[in-house]
N, C-alpha and C positions, 0 to 999 in steps of 0.2 A: 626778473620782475621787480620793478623798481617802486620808491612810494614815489607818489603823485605829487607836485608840489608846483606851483605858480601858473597863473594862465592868462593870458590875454585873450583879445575879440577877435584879434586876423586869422583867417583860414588857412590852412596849411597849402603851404608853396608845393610844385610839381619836385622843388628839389627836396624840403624836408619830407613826403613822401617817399621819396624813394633812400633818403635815408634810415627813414622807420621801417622798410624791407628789408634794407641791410640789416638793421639791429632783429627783426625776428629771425632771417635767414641763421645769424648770427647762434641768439638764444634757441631755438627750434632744431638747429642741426647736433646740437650740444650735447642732447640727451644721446645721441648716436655716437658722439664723439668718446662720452663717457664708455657706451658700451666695446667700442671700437678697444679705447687703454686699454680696459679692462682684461682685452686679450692676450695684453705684453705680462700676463702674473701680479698684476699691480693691486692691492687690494682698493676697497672702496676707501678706507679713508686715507690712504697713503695718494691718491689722485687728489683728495681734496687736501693735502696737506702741501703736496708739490706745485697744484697751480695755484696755490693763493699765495705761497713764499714768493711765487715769480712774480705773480697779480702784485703783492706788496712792494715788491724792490721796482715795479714800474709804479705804480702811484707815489713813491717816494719821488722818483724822477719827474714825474709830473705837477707833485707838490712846489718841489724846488724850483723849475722852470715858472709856476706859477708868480713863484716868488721873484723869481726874478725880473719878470715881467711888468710886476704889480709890486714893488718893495712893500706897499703899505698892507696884499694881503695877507688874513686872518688864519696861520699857521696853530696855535694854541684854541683850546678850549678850556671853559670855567674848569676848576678843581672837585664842583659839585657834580658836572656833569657825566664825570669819570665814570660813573658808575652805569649811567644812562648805558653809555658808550659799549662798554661790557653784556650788558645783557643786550642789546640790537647786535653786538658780535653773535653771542651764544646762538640767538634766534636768526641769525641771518645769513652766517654763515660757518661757523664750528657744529654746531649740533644739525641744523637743516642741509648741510653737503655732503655729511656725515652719512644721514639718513636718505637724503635722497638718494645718492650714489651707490648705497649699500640695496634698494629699491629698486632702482634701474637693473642694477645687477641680478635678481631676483621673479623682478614682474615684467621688466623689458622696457622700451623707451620710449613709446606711444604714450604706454599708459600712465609714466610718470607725468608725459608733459602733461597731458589732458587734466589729472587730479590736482598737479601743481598749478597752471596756468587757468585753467577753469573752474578750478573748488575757491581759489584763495580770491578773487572778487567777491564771491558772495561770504564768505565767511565774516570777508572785511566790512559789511552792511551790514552784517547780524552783529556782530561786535559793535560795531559802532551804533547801532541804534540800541543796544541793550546799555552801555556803556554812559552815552549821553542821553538816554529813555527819549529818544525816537521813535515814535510809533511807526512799524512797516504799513503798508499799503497792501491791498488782499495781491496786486499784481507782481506783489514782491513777496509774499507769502507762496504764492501760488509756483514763482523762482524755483526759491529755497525747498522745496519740496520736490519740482522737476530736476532737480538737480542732487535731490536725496537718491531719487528713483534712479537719477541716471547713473550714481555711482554705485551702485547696488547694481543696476543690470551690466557695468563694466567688470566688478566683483565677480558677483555670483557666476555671471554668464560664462567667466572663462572660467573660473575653478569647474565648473560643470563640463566644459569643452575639452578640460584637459584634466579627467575623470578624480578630481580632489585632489589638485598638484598641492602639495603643502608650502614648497616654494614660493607659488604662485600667490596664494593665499598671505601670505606671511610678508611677501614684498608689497603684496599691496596694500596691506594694513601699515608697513611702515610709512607708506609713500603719502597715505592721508594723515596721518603727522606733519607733513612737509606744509600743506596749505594752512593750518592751523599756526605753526610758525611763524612765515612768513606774514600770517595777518596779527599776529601779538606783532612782528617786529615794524609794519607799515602803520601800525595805532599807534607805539611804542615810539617811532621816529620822526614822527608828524612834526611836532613840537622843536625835535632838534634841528629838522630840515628849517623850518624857520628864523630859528636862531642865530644858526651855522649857515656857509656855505654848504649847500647838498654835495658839490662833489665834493668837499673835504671831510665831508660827515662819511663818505660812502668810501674813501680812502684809508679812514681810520679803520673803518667796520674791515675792510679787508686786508689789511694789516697787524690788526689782532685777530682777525681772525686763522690767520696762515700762521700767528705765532703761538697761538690756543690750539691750533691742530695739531703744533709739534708732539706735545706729550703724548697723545694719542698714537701718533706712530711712534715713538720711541715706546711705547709697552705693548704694541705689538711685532716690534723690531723691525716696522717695514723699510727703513732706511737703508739697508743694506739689499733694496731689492734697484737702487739706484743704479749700478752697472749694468743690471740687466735690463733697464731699458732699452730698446732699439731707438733709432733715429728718427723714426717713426712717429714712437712712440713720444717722445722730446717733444715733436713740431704739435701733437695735438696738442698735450700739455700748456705748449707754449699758444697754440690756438684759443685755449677756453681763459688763459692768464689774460691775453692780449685783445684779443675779438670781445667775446663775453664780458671778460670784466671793463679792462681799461677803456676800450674804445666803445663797449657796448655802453656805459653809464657815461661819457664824454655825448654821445651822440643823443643818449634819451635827453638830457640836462639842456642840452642846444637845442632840442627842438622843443621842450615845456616851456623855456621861456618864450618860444614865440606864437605858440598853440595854444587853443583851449585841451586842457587836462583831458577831461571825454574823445578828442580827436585825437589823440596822440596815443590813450588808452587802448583805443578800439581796434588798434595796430597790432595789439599785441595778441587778440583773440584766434587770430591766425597763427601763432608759433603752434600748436598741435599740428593744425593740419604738415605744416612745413615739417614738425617730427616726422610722423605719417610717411612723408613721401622720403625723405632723407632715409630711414627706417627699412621701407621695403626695398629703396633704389640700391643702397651700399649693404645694408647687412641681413638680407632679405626676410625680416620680420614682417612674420602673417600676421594679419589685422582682421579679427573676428567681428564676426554680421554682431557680436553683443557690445563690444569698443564703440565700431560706428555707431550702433543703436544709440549706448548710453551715454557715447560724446557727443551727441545730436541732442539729447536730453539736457546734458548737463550745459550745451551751450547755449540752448534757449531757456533755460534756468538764470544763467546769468544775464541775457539780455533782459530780461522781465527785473529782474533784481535791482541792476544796474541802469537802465535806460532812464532817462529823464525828459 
């Protein structure tokens, strides 16, 4: 889930269409892919610590070719903005893969996409209007509220269906940290995405980010759980590094410049459903009458929030 950044008037083409499938197919299968590693003994943040080394040492390669391409482009960032830079890591992807990952593992991969991809729109409008004092509209009140209700009957409903799992309970409390995140880091990055090229902004982010993971798996010593990877396990890896990151933030950035923001957005409302079925088809995750419910809640929450 990327920030929003530049839009033009032309309407999206049959082909950037169906690249914006590909990119949710992409993000949407992901949370499955995550639970899939997770089978090879990998912990949660030892996944987020290996695909972003990989995700880094291809954006490096992508930097460079950019460069070569383009001598004149814009490799460096101001000295002030160092810091910027840092905290849109923390928030974007050291502490939020961290957690999410550790959430998937926990509550399951339905329900992370839904909270992550469905809470963090609207969160990002409450922010933003509290932020720059924005007054909401009652149809965007009315949102924020459908959307309260519907993470609460996603909550409650399965801790009750699966008679007070604590587990359950406990990952899903992590997993709404993740939207929360994500909108400090899309308020947080506005500004740089402007300044900067977005994908060199989003190269950095995931290159300190895979280098901010390191210590976290070195004190949990999951390094040593690298042999025991299978081959398997390697290609997702190298799936969420390459799909997801590199090629997934290359394809959103191609098609912002040539869309309006809202059309290219709106693409993205479908990566739950896309968990959903990835979910029940490969790792046969039941999908409770209270998910459906309250991911039906929550998604017309954010249409009221977000529609214009």
């Amino acid at each position: 889930m990327p920030v929003s950044v530049g839009m033009t008037v032309r309407a999206i083409s049959p082909f950037n269409a169906f690249l914006m499938l590909c990119l949710i197919t992409f993000w949407g299968s992901s949370f499955v892919v995550v639970k899939e590693v997770l089978k090879e003994g990998l912990t949660p943040v030892s996944i987020a610590t290996f695909r972003f080394l990989v995700a880094g040492a291809l954006f490096l390669v992508a930097l460079f070719l950019n460069r070569v391409r383009q001598p004149s482009y814009r490799l460096l960032v101001e000295k002030k903005d160092i810091k910027t830079l840092v905290l849109l890591t923390l928030s974007g992807v050291t502490l939020f893969f961290m957690v999410q990952y550790t959430g998937i593992s926990m509550a399951g991969a339905s329900i992370a996409s839904i909270l992550v991809c469905l809470l963090a729109p609207v969160l990002i409008s409450v922010f933003s209007a509290w932020f720059f004092r924005e007054r909401l509209k009652r149809r965007q009140v009315a949102g924020i509220v459908g959307a309260a209700l519907g993470t609460f009957t996603i909550v409650a409903g399965d801790v009750f269906s699966s008679q007070g799992n604590s587990a359950f309970l406990q990952g899903s409390l992590l997993l709404l940290l993740t939207p929360l995140m994500w909108a400090g880091y899309t308020l947080l990055g506005k500004k740089m995405m402007e300044k900067y090229d977005p994908f060199l902004v989003v190269a950095y982010v995931s290159i300190l980010g895979g280098l901010l993971l390191v210590p976290f798996s070195l004190a949990e010593n999951s390094f040593r759980l690298i042999s025991a990877v299978s081959l398997q396990g390697w290609l997702f890896i190298l799936f969420l590094a390459s799909t997801c990151s590199l090629l997934g933030y290359y394809i959103w950035f191609h098609v912002m410049k040539q869309v309006k923001a809202a059309e290219a957005s709106s693409f993205l409302f479908g990566e739950p459903l896309v968990t959903a079925l990835f979910a029940i088809t490969f790792i046969g995750e039941n999908i409770t009458a209270s998910v459906v419910a309250g991911g039906l809640l929550v998604f017309v929450g954010v249409v009221l929030v977000t529609w214009k």
